[in-house]
C-alpha angles and dihedrals in degrees: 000000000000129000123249114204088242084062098239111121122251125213113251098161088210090176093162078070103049097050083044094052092043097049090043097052097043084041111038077050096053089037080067098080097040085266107157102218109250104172145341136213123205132203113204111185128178138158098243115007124247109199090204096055100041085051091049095053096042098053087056097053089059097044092046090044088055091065095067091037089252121140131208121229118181140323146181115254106192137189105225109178104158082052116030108046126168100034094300113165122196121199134185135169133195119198132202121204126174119215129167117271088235087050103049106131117229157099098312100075092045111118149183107285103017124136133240115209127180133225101203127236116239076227151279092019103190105303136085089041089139102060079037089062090043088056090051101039087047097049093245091123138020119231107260125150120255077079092075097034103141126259117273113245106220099176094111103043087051097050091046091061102034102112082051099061144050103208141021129203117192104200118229142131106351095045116230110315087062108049103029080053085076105055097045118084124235113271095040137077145163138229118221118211105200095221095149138092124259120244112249092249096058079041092069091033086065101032077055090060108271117140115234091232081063094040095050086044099053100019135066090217094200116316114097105185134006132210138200126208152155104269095233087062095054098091087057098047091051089043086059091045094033082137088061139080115240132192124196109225113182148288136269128255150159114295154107111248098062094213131026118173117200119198 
């Protein structure tokens, strides 16, 4: 969708992002674990079906999914007109990736002293859309697009370093504090120390009003995936994503509140 001055949307029918945003946010998600993508299924509903647009979408979620060797296998496309009017679609995806037991990525083999490093989001990703709306509806912000900028697929990236880390956090709706909580034991925690420079988009979000507290609870703020490692590891893992940018966030330590973020 784009943003017309007058404030009414306008169709775009962007659909490379929405099967970009889909597979990024089912498979960023699975790559969490150490899981090597397999297959993926998609669910394509409308109220009345339009054969160009389902084609569309659906070449693009091939073409995105080849580019983390995953295949697709099969879906359920519905018309849906007492749910879905005016031309509403609704998509959905669900992925299936296979790792070693020994191998499973997570909380258990965190440990005391162990760092945390970022790869850093190309934006919004695909969470905080609803305070995003509000800004607009409201005339905080003016549609541009880095808004709609499509979601950063970090299968690969993850799957290159695996053997090199303990834990993975995909950051989405909940920010940071949420979603690295629940890769950190209790009895330890982190404290993030926010030294890098905000992405354009979260720029204007804040210049528009929002507090950074808000904007650090709904919001990525760029930082897309975090990983934590031994630090003797961390030269390797930047030698393997030397095409990246990567922040180093903390270190863990002994506490009570898992994750604390300074600003």
């Amino acid at each position: 969708m784009g943003w017309n001055k007058n404030g009414s949307f306008r169709k775009r029918k962007r659909w490379d992002i929405v099967a970009r945003d889909l597979v990024g946010m089912v498979l960023n998600d699975l790559v969490c674990v150490g899981a090597k993508p397999l297959f993926f299924l998609d669910y394509y509903a409308t109220g009345r079906l339009n054969s160009k647009d389902g084609a569309d979408f659906l070449n693009y979620l091939i073409n995105t999914l080849e580019k983390v060797n995953c295949e697709l296998i099969g879906g359920e496309t519905a018309e849906l007109p007492g749910l879905l009017v005016n031309n509403r679609v609704d998509v959905a995806g669900f992925g299936v990736g296979i790792v070693e037991k020994g191998e499973i990525l997570g909380k258990n083999k965190v440990k005391e002293g162990d760092i945390l490093i970022g790869l850093r989001s190309n934006g919004i990703h695909s969470n905080g859309y609803s305070l995003i709306r509000k800004l607009l509806d409201e005339g905080k912000i003016s549609f541009f697009e880095e808004l709609i900028a499509p979601t950063k697929l970090m299968i690969n990236q993850t799957l290159k370093i695996k053997e090199y880390i303990h834990a993975a956090a995909h950051i989405t709706g909940g920010g940071i504090e949420e979603n690295l909580s629940r890769v950190i034991p209790d009895g330890l925690s982190v404290e993030i120390i926010v030294n890098w420079e905000f992405n354009d988009v979260f720029k204007k979000i804040l210049n528009a009003g929002v507090s950074l507290k808000e904007a650090f609870r709904v919001f990525n703020m760029g930082i897309g995936m975090i990983y934590i490692l031994d630090k003797e590891n961390l030269s390797k893992v930047k030698e393997l994503l030397s095409e990246e940018e990567i922040v180093e966030l903390g270190r863990i330590e002994n506490g009570d509140k898992k994750v604390k973020i300074s600003y």
